[in-house]
PQR file of N, CA, C, O and H, with PARSE charges and radii, in Angstrom:
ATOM      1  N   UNK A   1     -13.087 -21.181 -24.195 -0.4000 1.5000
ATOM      2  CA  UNK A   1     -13.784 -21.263 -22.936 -0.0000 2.0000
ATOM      3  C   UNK A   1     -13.207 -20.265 -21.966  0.5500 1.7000
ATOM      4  O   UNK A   1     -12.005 -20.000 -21.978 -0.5500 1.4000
ATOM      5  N   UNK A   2     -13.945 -19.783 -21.236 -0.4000 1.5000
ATOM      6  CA  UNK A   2     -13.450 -18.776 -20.275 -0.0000 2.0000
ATOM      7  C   UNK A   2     -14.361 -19.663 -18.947  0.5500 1.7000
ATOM      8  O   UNK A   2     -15.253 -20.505 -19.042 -0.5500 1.4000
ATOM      9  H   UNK A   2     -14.922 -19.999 -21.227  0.4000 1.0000
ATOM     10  N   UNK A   3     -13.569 -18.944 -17.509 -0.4000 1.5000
ATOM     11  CA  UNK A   3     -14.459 -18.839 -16.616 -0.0000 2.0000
ATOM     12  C   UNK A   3     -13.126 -20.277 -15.951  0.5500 1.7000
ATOM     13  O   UNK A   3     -12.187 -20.833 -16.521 -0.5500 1.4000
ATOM     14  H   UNK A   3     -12.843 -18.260 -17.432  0.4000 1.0000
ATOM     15  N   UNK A   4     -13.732 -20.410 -14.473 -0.4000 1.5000
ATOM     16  CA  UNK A   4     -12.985 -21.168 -13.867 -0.0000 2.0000
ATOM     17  C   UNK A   4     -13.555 -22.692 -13.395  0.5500 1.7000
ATOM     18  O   UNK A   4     -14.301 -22.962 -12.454 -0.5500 1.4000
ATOM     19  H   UNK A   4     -14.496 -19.958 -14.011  0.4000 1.0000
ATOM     20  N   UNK A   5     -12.903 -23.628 -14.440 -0.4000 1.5000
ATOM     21  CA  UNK A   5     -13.084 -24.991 -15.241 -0.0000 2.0000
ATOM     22  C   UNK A   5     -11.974 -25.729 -14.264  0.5500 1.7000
ATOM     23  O   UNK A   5     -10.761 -25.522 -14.232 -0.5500 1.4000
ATOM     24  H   UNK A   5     -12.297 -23.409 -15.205  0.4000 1.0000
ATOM     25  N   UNK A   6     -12.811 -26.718 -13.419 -0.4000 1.5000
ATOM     26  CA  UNK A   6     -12.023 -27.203 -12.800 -0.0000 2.0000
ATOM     27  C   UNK A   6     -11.666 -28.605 -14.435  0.5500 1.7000
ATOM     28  O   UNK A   6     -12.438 -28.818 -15.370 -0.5500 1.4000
ATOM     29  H   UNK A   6     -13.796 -26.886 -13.445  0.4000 1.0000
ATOM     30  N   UNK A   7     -10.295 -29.258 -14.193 -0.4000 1.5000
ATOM     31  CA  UNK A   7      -9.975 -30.050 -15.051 -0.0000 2.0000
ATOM     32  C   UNK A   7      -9.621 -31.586 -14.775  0.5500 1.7000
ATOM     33  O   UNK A   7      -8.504 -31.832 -14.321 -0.5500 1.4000
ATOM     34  H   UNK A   7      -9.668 -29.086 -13.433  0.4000 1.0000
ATOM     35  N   UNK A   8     -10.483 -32.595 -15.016 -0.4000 1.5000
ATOM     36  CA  UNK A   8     -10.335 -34.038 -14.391 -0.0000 2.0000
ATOM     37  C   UNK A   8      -9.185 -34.756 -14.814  0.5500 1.7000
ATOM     38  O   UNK A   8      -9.499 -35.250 -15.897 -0.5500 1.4000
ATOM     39  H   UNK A   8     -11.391 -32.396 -15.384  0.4000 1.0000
ATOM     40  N   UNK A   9      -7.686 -35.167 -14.452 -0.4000 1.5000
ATOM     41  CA  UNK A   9      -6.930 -35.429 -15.112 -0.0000 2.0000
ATOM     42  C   UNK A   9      -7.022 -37.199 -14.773  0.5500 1.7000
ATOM     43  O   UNK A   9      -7.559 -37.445 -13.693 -0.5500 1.4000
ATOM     44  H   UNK A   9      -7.431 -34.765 -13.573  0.4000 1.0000
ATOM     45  N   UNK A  10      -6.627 -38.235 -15.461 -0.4000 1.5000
ATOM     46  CA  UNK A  10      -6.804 -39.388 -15.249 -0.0000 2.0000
ATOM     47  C   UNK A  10      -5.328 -39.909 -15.415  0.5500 1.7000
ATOM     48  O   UNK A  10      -4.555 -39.366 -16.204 -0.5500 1.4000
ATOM     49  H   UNK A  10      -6.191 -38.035 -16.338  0.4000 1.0000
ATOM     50  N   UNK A  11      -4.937 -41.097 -14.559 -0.4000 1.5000
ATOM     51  CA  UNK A  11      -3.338 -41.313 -14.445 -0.0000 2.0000
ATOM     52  C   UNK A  11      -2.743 -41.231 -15.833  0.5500 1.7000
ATOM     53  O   UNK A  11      -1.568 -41.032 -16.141 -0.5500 1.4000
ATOM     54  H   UNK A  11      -5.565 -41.539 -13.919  0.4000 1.0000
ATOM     55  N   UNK A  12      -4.263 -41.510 -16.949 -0.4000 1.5000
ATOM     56  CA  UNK A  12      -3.294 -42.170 -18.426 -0.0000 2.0000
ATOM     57  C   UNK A  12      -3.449 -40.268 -18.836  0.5500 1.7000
ATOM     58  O   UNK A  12      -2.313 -39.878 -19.104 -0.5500 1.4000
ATOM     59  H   UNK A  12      -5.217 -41.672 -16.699  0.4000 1.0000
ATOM     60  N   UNK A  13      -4.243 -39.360 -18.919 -0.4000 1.5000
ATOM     61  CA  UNK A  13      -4.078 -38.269 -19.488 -0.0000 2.0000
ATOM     62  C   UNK A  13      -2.683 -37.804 -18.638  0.5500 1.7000
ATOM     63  O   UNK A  13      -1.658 -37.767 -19.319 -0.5500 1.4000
ATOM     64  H   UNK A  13      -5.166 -39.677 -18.701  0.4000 1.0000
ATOM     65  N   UNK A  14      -2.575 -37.482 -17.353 -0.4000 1.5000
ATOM     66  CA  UNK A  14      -0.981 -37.059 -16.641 -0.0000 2.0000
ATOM     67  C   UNK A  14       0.363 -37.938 -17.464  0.5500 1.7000
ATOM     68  O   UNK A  14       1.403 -37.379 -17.812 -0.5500 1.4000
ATOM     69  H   UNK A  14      -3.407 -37.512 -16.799  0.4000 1.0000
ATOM     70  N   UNK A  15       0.051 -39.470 -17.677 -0.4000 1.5000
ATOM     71  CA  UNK A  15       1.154 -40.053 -18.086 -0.0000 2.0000
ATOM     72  C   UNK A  15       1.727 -39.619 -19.788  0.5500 1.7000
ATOM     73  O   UNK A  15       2.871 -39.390 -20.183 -0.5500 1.4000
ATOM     74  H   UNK A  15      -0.794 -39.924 -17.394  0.4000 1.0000
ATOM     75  N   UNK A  16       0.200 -39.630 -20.655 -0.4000 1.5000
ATOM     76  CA  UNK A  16       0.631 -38.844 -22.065 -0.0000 2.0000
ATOM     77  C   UNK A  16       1.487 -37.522 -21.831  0.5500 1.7000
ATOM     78  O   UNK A  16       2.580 -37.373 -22.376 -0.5500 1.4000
ATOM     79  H   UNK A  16      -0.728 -39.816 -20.335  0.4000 1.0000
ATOM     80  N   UNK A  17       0.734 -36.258 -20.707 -0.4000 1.5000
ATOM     81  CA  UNK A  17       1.370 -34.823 -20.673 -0.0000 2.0000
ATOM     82  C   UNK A  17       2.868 -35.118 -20.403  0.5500 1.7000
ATOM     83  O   UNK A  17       3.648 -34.264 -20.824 -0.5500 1.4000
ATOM     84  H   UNK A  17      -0.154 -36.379 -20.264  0.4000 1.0000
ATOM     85  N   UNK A  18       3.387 -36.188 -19.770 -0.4000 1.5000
ATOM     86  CA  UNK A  18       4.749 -36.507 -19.259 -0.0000 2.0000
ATOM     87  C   UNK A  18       5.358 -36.756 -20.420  0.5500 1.7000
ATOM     88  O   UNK A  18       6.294 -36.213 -21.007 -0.5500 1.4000
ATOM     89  H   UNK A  18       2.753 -36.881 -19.428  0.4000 1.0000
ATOM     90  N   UNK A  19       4.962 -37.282 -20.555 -0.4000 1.5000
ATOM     91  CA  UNK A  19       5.664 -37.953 -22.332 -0.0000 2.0000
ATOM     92  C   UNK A  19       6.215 -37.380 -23.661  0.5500 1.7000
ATOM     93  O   UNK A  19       7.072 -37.494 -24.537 -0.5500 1.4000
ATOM     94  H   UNK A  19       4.201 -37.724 -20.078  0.4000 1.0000
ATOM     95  N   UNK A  20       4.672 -36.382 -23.019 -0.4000 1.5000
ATOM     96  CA  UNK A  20       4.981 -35.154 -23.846 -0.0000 2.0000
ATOM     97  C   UNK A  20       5.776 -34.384 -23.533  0.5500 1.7000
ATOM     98  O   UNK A  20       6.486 -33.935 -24.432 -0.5500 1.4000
ATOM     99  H   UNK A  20       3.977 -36.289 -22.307  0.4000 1.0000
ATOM    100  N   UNK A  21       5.989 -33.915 -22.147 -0.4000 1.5000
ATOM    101  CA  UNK A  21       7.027 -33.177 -22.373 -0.0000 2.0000
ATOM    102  C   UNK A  21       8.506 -33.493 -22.082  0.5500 1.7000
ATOM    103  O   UNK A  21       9.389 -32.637 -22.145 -0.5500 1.4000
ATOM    104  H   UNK A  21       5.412 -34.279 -21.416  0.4000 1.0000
ATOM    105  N   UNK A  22       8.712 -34.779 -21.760 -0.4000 1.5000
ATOM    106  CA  UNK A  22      10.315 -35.731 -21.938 -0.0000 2.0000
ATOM    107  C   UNK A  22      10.223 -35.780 -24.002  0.5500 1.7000
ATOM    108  O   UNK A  22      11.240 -35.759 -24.695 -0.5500 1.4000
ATOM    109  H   UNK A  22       7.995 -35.474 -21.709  0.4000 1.0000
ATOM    110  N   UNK A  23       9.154 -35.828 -24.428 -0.4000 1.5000
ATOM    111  CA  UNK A  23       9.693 -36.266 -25.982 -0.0000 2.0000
ATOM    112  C   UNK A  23      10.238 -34.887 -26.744  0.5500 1.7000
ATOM    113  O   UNK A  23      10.835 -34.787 -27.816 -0.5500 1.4000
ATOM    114  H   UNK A  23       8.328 -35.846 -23.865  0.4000 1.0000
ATOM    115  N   UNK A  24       9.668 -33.502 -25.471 -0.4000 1.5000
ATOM    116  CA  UNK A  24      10.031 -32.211 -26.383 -0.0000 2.0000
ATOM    117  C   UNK A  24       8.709 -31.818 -27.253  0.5500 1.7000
ATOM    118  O   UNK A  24       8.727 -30.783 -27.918 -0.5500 1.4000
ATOM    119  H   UNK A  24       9.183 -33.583 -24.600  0.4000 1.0000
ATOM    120  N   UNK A  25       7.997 -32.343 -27.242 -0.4000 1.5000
ATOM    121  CA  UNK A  25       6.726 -31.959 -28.356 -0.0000 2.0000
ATOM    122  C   UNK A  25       6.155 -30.919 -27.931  0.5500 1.7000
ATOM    123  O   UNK A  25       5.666 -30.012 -28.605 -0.5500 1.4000
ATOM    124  H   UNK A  25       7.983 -33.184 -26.702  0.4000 1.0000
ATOM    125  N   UNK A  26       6.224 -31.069 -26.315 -0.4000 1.5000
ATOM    126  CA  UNK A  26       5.371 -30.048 -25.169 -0.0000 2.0000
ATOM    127  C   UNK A  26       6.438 -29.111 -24.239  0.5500 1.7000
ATOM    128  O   UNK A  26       7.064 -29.839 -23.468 -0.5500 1.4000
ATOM    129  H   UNK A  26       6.621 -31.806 -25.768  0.4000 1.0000
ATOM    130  N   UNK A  27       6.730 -27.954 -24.142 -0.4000 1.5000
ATOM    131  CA  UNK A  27       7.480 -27.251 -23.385 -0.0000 2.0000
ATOM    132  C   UNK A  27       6.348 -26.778 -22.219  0.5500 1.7000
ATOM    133  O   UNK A  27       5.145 -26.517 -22.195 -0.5500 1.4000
ATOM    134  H   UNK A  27       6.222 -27.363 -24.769  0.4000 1.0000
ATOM    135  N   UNK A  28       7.775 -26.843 -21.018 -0.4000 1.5000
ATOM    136  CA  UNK A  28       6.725 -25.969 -19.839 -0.0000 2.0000
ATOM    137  C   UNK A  28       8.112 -25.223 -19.173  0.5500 1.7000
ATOM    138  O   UNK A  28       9.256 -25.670 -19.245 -0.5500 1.4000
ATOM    139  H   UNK A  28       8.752 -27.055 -21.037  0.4000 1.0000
ATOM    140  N   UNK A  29       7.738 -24.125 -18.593 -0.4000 1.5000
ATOM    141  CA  UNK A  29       8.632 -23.115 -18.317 -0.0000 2.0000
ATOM    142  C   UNK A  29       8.833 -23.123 -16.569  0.5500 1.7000
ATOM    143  O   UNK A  29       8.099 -23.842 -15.891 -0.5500 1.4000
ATOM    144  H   UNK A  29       6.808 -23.762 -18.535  0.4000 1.0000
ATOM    145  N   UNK A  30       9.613 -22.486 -16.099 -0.4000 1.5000
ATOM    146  CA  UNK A  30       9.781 -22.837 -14.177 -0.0000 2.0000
ATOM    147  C   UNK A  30       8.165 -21.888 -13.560  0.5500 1.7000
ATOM    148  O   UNK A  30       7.797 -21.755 -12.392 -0.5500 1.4000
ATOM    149  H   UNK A  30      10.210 -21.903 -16.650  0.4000 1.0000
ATOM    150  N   UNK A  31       7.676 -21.511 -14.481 -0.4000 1.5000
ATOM    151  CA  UNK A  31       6.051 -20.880 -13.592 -0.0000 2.0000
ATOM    152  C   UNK A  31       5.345 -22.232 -14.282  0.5500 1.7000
ATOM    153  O   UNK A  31       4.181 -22.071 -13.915 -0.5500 1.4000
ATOM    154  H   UNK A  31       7.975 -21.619 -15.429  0.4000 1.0000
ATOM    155  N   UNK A  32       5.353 -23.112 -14.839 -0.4000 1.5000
ATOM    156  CA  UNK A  32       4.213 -24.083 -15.186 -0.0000 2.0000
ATOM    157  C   UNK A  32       3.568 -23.573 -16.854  0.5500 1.7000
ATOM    158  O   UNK A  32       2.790 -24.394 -17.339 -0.5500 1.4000
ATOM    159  H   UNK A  32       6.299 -23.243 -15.137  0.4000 1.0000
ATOM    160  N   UNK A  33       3.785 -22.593 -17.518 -0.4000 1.5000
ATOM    161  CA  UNK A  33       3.229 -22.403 -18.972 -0.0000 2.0000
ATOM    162  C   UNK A  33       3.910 -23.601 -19.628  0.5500 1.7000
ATOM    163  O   UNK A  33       5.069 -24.009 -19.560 -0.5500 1.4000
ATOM    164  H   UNK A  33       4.417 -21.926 -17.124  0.4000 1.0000
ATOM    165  N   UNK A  34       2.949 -23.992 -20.213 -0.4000 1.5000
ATOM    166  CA  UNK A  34       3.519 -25.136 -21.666 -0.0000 2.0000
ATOM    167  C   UNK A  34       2.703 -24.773 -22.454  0.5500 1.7000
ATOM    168  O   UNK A  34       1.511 -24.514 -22.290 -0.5500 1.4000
ATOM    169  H   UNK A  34       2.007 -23.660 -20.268  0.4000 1.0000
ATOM    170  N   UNK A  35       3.700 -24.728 -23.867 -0.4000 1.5000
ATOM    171  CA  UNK A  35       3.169 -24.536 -24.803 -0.0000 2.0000
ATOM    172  C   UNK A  35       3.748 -25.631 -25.953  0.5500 1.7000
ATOM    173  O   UNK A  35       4.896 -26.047 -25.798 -0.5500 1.4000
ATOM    174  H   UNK A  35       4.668 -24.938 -24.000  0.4000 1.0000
ATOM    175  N   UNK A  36       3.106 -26.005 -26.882 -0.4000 1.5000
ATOM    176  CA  UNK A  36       3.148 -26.925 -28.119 -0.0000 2.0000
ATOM    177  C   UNK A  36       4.106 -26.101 -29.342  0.5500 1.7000
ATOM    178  O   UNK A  36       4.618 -26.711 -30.281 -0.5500 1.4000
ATOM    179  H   UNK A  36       2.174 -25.667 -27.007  0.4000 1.0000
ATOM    180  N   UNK A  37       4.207 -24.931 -29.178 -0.4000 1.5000
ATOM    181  CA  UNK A  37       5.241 -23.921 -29.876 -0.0000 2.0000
ATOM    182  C   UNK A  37       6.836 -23.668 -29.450  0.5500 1.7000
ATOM    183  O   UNK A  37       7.263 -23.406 -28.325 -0.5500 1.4000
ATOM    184  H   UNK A  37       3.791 -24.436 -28.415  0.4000 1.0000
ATOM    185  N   UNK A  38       7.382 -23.784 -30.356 -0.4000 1.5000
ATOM    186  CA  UNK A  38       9.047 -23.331 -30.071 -0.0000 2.0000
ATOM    187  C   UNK A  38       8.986 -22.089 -29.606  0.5500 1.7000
ATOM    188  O   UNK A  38       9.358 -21.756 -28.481 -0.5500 1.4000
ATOM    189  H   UNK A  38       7.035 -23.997 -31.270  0.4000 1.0000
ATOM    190  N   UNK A  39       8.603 -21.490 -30.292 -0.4000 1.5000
ATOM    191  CA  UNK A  39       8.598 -19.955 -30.541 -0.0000 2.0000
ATOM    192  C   UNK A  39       7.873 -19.256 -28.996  0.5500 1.7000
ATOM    193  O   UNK A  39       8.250 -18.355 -28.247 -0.5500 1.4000
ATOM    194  H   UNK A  39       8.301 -21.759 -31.206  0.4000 1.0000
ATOM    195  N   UNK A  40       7.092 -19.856 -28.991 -0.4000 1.5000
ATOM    196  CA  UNK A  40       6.253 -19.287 -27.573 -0.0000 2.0000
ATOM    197  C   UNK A  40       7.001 -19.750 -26.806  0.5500 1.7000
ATOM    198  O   UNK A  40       7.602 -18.830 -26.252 -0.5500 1.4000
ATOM    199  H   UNK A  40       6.786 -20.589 -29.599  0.4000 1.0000
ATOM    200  N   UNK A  41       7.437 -21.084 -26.310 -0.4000 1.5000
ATOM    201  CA  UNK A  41       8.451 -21.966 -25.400 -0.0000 2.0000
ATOM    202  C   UNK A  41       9.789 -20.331 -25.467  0.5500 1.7000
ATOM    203  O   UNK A  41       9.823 -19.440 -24.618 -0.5500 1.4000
ATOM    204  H   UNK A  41       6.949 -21.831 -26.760  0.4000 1.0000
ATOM    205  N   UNK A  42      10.657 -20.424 -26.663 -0.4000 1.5000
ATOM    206  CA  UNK A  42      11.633 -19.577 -26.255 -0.0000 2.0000
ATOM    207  C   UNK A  42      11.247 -18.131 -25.819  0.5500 1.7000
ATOM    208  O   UNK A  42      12.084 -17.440 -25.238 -0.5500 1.4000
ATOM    209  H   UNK A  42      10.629 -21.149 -27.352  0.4000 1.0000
ATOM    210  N   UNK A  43      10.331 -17.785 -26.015 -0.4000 1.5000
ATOM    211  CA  UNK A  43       9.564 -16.026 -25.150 -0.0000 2.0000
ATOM    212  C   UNK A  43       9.027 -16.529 -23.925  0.5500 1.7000
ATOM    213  O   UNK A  43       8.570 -15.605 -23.252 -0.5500 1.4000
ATOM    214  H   UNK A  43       9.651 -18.346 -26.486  0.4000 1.0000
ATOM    215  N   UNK A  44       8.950 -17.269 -23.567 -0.4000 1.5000
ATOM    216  CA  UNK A  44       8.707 -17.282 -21.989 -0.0000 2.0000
ATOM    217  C   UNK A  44       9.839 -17.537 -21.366  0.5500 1.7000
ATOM    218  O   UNK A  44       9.882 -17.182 -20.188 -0.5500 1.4000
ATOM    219  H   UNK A  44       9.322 -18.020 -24.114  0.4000 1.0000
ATOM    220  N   UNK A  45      10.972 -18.162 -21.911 -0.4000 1.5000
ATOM    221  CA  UNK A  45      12.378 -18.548 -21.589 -0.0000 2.0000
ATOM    222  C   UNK A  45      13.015 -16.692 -21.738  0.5500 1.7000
ATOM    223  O   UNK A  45      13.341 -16.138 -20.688 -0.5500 1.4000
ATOM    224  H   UNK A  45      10.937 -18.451 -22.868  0.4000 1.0000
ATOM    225  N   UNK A  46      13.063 -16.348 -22.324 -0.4000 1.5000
ATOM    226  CA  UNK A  46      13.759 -14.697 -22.529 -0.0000 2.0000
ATOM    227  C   UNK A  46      12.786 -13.678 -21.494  0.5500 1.7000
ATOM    228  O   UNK A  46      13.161 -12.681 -20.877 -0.5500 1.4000
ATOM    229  H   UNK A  46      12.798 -16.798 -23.177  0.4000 1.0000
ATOM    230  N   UNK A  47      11.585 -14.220 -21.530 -0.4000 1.5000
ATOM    231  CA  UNK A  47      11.248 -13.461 -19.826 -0.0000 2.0000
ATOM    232  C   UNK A  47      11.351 -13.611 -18.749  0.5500 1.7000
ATOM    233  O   UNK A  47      11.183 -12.881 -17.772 -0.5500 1.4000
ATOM    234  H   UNK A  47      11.280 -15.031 -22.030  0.4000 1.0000
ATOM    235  N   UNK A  48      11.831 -15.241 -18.976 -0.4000 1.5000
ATOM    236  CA  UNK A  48      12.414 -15.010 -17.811 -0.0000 2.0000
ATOM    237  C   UNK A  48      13.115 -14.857 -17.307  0.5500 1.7000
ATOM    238  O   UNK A  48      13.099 -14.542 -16.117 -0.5500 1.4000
ATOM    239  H   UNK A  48      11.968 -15.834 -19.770  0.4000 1.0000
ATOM    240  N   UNK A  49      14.316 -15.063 -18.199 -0.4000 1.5000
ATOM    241  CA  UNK A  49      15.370 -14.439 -17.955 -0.0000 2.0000
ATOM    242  C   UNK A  49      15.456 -12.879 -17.724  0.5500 1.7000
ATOM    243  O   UNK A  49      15.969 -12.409 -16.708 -0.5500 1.4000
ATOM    244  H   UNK A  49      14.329 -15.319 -19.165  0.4000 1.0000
ATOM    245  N   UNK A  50      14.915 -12.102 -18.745 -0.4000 1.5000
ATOM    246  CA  UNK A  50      15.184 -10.754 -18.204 -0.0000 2.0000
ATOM    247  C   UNK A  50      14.639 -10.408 -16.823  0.5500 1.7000
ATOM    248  O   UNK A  50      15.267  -9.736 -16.005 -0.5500 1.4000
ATOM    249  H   UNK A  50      14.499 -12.484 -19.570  0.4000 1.0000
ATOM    250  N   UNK A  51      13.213 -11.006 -16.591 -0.4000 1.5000
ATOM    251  CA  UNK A  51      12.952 -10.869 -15.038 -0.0000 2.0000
ATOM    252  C   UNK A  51      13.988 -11.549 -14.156  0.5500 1.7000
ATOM    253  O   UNK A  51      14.503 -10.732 -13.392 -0.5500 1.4000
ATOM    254  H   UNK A  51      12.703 -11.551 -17.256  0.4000 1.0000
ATOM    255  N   UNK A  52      14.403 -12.641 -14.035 -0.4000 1.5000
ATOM    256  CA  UNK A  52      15.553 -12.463 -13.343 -0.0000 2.0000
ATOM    257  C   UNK A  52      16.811 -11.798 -13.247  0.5500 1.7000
ATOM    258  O   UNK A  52      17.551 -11.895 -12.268 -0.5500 1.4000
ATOM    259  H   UNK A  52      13.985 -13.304 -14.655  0.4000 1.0000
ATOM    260  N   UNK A  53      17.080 -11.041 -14.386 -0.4000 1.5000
ATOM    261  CA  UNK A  53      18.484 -10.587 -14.536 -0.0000 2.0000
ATOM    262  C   UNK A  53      17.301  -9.203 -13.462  0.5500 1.7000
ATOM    263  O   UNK A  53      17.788  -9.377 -12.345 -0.5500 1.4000
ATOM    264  H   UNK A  53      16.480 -10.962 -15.182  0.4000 1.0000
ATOM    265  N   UNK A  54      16.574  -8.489 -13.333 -0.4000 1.5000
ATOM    266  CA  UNK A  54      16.526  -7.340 -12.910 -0.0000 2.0000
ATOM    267  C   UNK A  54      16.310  -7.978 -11.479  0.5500 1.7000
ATOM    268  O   UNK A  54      16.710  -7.233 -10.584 -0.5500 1.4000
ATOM    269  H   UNK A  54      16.178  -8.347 -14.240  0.4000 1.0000
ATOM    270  N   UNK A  55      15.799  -9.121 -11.065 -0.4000 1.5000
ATOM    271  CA  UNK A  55      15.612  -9.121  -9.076 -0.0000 2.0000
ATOM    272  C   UNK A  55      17.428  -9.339  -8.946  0.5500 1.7000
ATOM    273  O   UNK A  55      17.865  -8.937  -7.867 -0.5500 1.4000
ATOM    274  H   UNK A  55      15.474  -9.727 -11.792  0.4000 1.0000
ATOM    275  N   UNK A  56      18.196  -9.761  -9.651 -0.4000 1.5000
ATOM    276  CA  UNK A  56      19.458  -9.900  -9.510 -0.0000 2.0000
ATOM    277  C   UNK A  56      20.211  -8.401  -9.592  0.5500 1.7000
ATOM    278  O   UNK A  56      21.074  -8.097  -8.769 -0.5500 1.4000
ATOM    279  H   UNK A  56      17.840 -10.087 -10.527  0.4000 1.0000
ATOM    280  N   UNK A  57      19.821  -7.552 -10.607 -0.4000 1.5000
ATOM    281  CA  UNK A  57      20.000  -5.931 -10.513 -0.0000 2.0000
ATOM    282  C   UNK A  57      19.950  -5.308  -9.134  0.5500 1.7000
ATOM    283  O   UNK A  57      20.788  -4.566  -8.623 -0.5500 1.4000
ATOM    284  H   UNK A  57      19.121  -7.799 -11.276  0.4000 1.0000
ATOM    285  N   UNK A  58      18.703  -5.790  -8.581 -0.4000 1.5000
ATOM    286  CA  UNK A  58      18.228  -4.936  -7.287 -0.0000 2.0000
ATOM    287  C   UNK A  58      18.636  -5.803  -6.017  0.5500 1.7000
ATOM    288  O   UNK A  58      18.104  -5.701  -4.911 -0.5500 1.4000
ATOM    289  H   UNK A  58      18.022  -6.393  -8.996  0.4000 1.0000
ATOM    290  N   UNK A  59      19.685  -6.686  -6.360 -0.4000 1.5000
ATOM    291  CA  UNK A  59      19.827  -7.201  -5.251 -0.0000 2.0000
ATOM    292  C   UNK A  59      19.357  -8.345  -4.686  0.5500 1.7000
ATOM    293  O   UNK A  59      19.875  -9.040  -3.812 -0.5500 1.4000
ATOM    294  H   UNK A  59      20.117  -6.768  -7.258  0.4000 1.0000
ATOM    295  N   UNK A  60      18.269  -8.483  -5.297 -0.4000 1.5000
ATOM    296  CA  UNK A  60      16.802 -10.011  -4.243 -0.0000 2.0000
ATOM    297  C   UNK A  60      17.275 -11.461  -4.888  0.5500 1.7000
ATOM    298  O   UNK A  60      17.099 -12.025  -5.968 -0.5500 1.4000
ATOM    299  H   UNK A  60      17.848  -7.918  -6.007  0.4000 1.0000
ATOM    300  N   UNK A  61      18.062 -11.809  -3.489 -0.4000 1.5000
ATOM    301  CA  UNK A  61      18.126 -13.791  -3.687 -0.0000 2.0000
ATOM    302  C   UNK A  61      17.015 -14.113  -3.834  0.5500 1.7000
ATOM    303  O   UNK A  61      16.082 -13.402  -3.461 -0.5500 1.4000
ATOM    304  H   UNK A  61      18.205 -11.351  -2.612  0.4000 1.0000
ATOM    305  N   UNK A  62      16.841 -15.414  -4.493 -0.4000 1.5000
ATOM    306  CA  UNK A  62      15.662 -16.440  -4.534 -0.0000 2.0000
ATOM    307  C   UNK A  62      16.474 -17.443  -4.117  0.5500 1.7000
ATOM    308  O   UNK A  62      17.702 -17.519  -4.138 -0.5500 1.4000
ATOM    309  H   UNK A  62      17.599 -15.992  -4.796  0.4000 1.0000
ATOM    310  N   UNK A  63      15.480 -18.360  -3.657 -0.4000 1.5000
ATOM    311  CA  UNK A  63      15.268 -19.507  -3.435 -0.0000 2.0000
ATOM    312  C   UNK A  63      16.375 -20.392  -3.832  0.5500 1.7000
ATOM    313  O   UNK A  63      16.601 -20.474  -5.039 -0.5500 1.4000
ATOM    314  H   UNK A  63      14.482 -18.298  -3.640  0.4000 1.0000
ATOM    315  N   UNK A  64      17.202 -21.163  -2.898 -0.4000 1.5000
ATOM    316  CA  UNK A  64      18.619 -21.681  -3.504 -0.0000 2.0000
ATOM    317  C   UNK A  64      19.553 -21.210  -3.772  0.5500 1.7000
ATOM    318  O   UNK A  64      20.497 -21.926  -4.105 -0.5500 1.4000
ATOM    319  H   UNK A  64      17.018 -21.097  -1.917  0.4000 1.0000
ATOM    320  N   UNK A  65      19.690 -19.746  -3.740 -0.4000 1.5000
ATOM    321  CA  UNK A  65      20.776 -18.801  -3.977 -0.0000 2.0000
ATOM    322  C   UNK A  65      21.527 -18.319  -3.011  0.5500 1.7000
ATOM    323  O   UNK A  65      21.139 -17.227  -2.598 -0.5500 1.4000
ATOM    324  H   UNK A  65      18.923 -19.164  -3.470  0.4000 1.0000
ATOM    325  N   UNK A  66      22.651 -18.836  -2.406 -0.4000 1.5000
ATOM    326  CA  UNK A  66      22.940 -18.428  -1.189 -0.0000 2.0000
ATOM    327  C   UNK A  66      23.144 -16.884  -1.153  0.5500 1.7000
ATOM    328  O   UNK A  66      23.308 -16.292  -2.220 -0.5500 1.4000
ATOM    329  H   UNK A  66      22.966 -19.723  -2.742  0.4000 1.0000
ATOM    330  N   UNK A  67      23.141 -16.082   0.242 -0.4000 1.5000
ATOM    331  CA  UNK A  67      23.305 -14.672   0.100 -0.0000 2.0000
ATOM    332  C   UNK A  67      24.376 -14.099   0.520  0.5500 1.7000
ATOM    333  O   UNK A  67      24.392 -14.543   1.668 -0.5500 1.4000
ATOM    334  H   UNK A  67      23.008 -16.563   1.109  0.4000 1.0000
ATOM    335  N   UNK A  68      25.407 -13.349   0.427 -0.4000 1.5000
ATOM    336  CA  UNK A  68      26.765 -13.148   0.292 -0.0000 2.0000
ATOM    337  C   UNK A  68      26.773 -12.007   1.550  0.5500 1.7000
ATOM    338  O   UNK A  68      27.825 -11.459   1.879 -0.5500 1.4000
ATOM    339  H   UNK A  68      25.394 -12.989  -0.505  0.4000 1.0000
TER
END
């Protein structure tokens, strides 16, 4: 499906996605991607890390990081 799909979530579909991802079955990354894959889960984890190692290169605090 393409195109912009709004999505009806119901308390019991939110409470399964939770479940899912406390049991580990479901990964989600600090931008919100989840994926059902290890493999995809750890490549969004190694981008993000390298994107942070470079705003840390150039200097740029985020959020919670005190600035020196």
């Amino acid at each position: 499906m393409q195109g912009n799909w709004a999505v009806m979530t119901t308390p019991e579909s939110r409470r399964q996605e939770e479940q899912a991802l406390e049991s580990g079955e479901v990964y989600q990354d600090a931008e919100g991607r989840r994926t059902a894959d290890p493999g995809t889960a750890a490549a969004h984890a190694h981008s993000e890390a390298d994107r942070n190692a470079e705003h840390l290169k150039r200097g740029e605090v985020g959020p919670g990081t005190p600035e020196k």
